[in-house]
C-alpha positions as a Markdown table, in Angstrom:
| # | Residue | x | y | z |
|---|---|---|---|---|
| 1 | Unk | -29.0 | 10.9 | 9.4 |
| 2 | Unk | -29.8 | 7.3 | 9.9 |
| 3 | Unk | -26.3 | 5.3 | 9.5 |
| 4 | Unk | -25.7 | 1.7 | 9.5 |
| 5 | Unk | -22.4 | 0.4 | 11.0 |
| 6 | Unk | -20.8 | -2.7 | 9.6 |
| 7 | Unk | -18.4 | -4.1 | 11.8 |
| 8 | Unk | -18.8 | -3.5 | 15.7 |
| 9 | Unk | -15.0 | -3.9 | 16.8 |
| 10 | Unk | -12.9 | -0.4 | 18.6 |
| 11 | Unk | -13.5 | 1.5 | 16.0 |
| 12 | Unk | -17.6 | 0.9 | 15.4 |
| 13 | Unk | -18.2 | 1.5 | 18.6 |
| 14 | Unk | -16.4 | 4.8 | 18.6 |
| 15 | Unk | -18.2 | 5.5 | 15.6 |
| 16 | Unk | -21.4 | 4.8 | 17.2 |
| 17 | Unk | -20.7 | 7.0 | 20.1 |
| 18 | Unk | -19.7 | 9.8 | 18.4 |
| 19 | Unk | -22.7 | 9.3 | 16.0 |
| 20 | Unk | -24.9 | 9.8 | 18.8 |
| 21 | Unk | -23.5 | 12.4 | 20.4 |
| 22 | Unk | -23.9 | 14.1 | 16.5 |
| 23 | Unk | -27.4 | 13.6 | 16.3 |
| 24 | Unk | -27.3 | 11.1 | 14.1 |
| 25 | Unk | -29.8 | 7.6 | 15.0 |
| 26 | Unk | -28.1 | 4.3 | 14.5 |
| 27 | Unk | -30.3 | 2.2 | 12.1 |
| 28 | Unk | -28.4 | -1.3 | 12.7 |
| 29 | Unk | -25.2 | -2.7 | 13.7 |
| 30 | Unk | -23.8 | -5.6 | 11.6 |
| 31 | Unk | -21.0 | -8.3 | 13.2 |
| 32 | Unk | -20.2 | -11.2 | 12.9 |
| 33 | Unk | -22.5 | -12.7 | 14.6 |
| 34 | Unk | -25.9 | -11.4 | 12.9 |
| 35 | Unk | -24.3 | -10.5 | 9.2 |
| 36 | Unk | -27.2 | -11.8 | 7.4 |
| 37 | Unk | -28.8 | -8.7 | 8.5 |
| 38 | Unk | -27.7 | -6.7 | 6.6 |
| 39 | Unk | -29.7 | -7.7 | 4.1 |
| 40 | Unk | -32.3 | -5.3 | 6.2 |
| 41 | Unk | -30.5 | -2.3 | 5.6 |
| 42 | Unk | -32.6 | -0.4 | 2.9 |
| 43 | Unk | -32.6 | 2.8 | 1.6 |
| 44 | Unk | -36.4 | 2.9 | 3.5 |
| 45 | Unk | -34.7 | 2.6 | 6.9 |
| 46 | Unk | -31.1 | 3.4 | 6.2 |
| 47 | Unk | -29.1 | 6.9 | 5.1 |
| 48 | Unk | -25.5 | 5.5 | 4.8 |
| 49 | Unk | -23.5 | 2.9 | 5.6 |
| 50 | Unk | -20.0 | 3.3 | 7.7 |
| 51 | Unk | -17.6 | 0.0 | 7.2 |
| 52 | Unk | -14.9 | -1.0 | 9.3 |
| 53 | Unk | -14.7 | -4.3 | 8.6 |
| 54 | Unk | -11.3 | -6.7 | 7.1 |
| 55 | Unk | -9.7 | -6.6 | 3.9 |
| 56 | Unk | -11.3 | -9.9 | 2.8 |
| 57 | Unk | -14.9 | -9.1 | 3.4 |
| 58 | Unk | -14.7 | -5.2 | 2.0 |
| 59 | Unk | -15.4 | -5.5 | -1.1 |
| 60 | Unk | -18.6 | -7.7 | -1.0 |
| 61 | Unk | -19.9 | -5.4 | 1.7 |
| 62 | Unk | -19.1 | -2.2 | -0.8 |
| 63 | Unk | -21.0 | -4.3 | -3.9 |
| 64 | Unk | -23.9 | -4.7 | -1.6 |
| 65 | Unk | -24.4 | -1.0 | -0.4 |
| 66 | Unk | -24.1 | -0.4 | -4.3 |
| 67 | Unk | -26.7 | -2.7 | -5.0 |
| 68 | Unk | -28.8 | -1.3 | -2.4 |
| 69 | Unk | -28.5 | 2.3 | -3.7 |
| 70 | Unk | -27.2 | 3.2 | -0.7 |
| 71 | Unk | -24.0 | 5.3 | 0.1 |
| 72 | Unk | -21.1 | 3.6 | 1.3 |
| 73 | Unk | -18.1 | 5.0 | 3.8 |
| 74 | Unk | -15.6 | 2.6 | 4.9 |
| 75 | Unk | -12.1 | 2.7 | 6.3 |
| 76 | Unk | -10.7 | -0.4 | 5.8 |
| 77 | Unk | -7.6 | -1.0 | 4.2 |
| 78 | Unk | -5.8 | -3.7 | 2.2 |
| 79 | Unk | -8.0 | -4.0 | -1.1 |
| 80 | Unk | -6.6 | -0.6 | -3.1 |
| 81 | Unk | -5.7 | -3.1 | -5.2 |
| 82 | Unk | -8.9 | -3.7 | -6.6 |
| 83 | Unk | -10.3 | 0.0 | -6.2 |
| 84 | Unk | -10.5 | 0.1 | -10.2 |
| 85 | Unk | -12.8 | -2.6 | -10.6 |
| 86 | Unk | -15.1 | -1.3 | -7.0 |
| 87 | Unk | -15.1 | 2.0 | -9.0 |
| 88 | Unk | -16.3 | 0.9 | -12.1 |
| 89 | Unk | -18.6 | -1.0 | -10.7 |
| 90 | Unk | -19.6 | 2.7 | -8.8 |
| 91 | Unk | -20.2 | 4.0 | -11.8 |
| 92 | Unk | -22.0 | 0.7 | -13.8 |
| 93 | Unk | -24.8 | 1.1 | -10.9 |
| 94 | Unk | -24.9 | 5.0 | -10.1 |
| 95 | Unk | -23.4 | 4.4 | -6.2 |
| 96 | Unk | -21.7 | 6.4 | -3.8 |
| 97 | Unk | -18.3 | 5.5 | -2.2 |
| 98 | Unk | -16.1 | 6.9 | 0.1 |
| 99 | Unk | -13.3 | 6.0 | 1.1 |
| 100 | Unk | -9.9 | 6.2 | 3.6 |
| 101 | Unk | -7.0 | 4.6 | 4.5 |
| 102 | Unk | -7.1 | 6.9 | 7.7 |
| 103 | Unk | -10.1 | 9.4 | 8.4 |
| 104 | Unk | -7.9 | 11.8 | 11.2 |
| 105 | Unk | -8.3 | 15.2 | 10.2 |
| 106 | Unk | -4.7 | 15.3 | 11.5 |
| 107 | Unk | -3.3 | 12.3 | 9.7 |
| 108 | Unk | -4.6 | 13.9 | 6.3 |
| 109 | Unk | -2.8 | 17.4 | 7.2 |
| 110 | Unk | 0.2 | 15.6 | 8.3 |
| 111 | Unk | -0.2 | 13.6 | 4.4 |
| 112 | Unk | 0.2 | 16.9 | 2.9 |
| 113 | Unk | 2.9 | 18.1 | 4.9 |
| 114 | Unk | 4.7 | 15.2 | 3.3 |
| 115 | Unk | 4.5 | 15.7 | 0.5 |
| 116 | Unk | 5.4 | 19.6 | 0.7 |
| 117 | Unk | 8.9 | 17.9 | 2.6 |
| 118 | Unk | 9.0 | 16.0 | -0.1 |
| 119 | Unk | 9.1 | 18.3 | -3.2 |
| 120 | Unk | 11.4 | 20.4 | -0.9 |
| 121 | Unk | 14.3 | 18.1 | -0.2 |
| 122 | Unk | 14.5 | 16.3 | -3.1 |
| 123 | Unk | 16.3 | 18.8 | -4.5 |
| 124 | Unk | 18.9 | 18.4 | -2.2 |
| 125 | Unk | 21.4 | 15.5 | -2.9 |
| 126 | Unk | 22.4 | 13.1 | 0.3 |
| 127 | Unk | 19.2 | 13.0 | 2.3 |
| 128 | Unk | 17.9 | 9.1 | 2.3 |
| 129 | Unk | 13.9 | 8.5 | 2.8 |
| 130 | Unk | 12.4 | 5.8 | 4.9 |
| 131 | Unk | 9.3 | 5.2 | 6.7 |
| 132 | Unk | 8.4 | 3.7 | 9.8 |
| 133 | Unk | 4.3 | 3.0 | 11.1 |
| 134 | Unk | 3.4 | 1.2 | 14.7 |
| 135 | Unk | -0.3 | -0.3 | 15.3 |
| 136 | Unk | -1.4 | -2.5 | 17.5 |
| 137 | Unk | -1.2 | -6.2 | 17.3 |
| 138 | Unk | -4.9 | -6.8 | 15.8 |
| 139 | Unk | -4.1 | -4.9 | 12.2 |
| 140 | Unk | -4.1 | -7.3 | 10.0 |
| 141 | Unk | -2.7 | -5.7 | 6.6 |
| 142 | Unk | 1.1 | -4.2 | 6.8 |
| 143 | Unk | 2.4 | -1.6 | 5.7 |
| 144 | Unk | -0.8 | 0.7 | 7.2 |
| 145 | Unk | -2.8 | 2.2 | 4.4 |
| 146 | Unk | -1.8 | 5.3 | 5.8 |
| 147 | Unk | 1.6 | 4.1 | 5.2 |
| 148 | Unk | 1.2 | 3.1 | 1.6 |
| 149 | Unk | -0.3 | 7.0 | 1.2 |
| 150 | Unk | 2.6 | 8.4 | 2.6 |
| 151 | Unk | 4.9 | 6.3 | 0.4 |
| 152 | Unk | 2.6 | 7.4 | -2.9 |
| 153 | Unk | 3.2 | 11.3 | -1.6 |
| 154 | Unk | 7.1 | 10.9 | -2.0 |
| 155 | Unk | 7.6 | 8.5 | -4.6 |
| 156 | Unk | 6.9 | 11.1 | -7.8 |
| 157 | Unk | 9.4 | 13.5 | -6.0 |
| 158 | Unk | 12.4 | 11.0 | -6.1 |
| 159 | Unk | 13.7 | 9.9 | -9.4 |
| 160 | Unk | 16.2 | 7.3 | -8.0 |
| 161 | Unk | 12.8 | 5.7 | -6.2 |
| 162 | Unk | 10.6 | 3.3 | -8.3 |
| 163 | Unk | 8.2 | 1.7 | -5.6 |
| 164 | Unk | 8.1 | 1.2 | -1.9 |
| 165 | Unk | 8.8 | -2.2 | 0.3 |
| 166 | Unk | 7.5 | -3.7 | 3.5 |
| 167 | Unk | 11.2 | -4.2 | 4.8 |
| 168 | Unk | 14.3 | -2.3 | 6.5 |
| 169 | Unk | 16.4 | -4.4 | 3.7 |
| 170 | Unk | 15.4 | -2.7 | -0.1 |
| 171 | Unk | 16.8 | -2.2 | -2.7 |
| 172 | Unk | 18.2 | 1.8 | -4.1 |
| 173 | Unk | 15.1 | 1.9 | -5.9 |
| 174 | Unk | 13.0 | 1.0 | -3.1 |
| 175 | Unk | 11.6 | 3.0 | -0.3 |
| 176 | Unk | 11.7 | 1.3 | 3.0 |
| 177 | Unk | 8.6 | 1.1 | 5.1 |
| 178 | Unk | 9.4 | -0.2 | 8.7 |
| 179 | Unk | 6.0 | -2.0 | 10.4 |
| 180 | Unk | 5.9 | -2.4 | 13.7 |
| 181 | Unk | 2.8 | -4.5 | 15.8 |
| 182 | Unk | 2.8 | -3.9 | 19.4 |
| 183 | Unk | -0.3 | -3.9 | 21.5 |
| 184 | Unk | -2.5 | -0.8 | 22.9 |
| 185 | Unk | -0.9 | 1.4 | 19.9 |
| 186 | Unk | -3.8 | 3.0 | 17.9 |
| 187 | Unk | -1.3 | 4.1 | 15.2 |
| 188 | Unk | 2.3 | 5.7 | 14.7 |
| 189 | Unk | 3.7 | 7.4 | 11.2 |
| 190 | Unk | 6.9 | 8.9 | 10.7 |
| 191 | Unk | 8.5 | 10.0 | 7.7 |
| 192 | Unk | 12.7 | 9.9 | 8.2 |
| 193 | Unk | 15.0 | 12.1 | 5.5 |
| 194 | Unk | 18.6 | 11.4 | 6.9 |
| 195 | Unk | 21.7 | 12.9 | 5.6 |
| 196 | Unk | 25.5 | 12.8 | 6.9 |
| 197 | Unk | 24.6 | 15.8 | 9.3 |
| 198 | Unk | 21.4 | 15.7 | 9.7 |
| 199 | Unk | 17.8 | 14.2 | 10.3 |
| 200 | Unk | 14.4 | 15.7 | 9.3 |
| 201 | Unk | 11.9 | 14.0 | 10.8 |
| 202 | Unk | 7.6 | 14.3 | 10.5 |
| 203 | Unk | 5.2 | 12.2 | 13.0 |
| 204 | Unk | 2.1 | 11.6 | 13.4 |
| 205 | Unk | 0.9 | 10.0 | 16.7 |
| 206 | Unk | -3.1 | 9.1 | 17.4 |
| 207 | Unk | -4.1 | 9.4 | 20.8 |
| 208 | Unk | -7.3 | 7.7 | 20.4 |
| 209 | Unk | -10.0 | 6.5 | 17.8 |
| 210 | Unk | -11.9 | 9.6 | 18.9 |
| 211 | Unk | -10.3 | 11.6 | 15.6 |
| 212 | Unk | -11.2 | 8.5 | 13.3 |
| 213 | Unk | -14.7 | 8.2 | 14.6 |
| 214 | Unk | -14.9 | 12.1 | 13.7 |
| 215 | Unk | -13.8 | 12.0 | 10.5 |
| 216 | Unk | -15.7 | 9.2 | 9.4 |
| 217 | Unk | -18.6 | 10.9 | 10.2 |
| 218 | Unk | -17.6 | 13.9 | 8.3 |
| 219 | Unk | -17.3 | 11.7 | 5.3 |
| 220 | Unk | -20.7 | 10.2 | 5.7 |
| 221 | Unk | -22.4 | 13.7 | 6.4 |
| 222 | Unk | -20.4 | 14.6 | 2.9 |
| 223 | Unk | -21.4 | 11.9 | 0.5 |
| 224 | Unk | -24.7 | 11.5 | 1.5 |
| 225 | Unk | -26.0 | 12.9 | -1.6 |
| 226 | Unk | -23.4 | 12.6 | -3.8 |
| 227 | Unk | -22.8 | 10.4 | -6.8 |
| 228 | Unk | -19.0 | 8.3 | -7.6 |
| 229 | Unk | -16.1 | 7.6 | -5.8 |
| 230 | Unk | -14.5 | 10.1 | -2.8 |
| 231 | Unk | -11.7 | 10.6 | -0.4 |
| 232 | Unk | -10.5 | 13.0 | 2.3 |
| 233 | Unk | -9.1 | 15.6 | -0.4 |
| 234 | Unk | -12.2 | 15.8 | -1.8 |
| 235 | Unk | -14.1 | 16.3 | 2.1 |
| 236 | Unk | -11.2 | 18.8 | 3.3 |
| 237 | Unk | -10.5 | 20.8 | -0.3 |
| 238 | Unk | -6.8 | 20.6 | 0.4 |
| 239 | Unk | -5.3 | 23.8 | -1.4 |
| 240 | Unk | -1.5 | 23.6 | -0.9 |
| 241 | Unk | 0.7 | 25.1 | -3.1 |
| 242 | Unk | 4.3 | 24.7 | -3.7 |
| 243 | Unk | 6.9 | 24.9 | -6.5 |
| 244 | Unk | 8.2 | 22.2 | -7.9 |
């Protein structure tokens, strides 16, 4: 597989070096400082495209792969917001998307076990929910994607709980997500259910990029020929059953 990487910060050049070590051949590498190559990356030299780039330059990049016909993987967080319009436009031009707020195999098990806890103890009355994530001090979006994910996985299971908010001070109908920004963290989630008596608490703690690298390449050796919008549910077929 021939992949083009778009954006050459930690995590594309873990992403290359995993990519090697997979076989795979490394058919550009787009910064900052050459981005008007990427108007080389063709279908003729180039399989896929991996993106790890910022929230303001996403969705151009995605809308390029598109137009290019070529399938598109990226990780970066802080435009979900517009993922309705980047679908549609998906669909309009017959591309391929994937995408992630966090590509860990482990972070996606430990998104499932969430919401398992979830459905549990909200049957129980006097257990409050919060959140708390720690990355280091070049993230630029807060709460963490992976955050926000974890906030959609409990929401539906606590009627009381309308939205989430980016602060220790909410409202009842708010659940809390604490951010922390320190440096040489590569990421930190933990879901809190406190009572009275009692805490009940699930982490998640990345060692290293090594897991994110991984999965992103996962995803790209997944979509390659596909057609419409993916995410890790659809790459890890996620079959966990519980009563409601």
């Amino acid at each position: 597989m021939k992949i083009a990487i778009v954006g050459y910060g930690k995590m594309g050049r873990e992403i290359e070096s995993k990519a090697v070590q997979s076989g795979h051949l490394i058919s550009f590498i787009i910064d900052k400082g050459n981005s008007g190559d990427f108007e080389n990356i063709l279908p003729s030299n180039t399989d896929i495209i991996i993106e790890f780039t910022q929230p303001a330059s996403v969705i151009h990049n995605i809308l390029k792969g598109f137009s290019k016909g070529i399938p598109f993987v990226t990780g970066t967080t802080g435009w979900y917001d517009k993922l309705e319009e980047v679908s549609t436009q998906c669909k309009d031009q017959n591309g391929t998307l994937f995408y992630a707020p966090n590509f860990s195999l482990g972070v996606n098990l430990f998104l499932e076990f969430s919401r398992v806890l979830s459905a549990k103890l909200s049957k129980f009355p006097g257990y409050g929910v919060h959140i708390e994530e720690t990355h280091h001090t070049q993230k630029l979006d807060s709460p963490s994607g992976t955050a926000i994910a974890l906030a959609n996985n409990i929401l539906p299971y606590h009627k009381n709980l309308t939205s989430w908010k980016n602060s220790e001070d909410s409202l009842e109908s708010e659940l809390p997500i604490i951010s922390h920004r320190i440096n040489n963290v590569t990421g930190k989630h933990k879901l809190f259910y406190e009572s009275e008596s009692d805490i009940i608490e699930l982490a998640h703690e990345a060692k290293n990029r090594s897991g994110f690298a991984i999965g992103a390449i996962l995803a790209a050796e997944f979509v390659l020929n596909k057609k419409g919008v993916f995410t890790m549910p659809d790459l890890l077929k996620y079959k966990f059953e519980f009563n409601n």
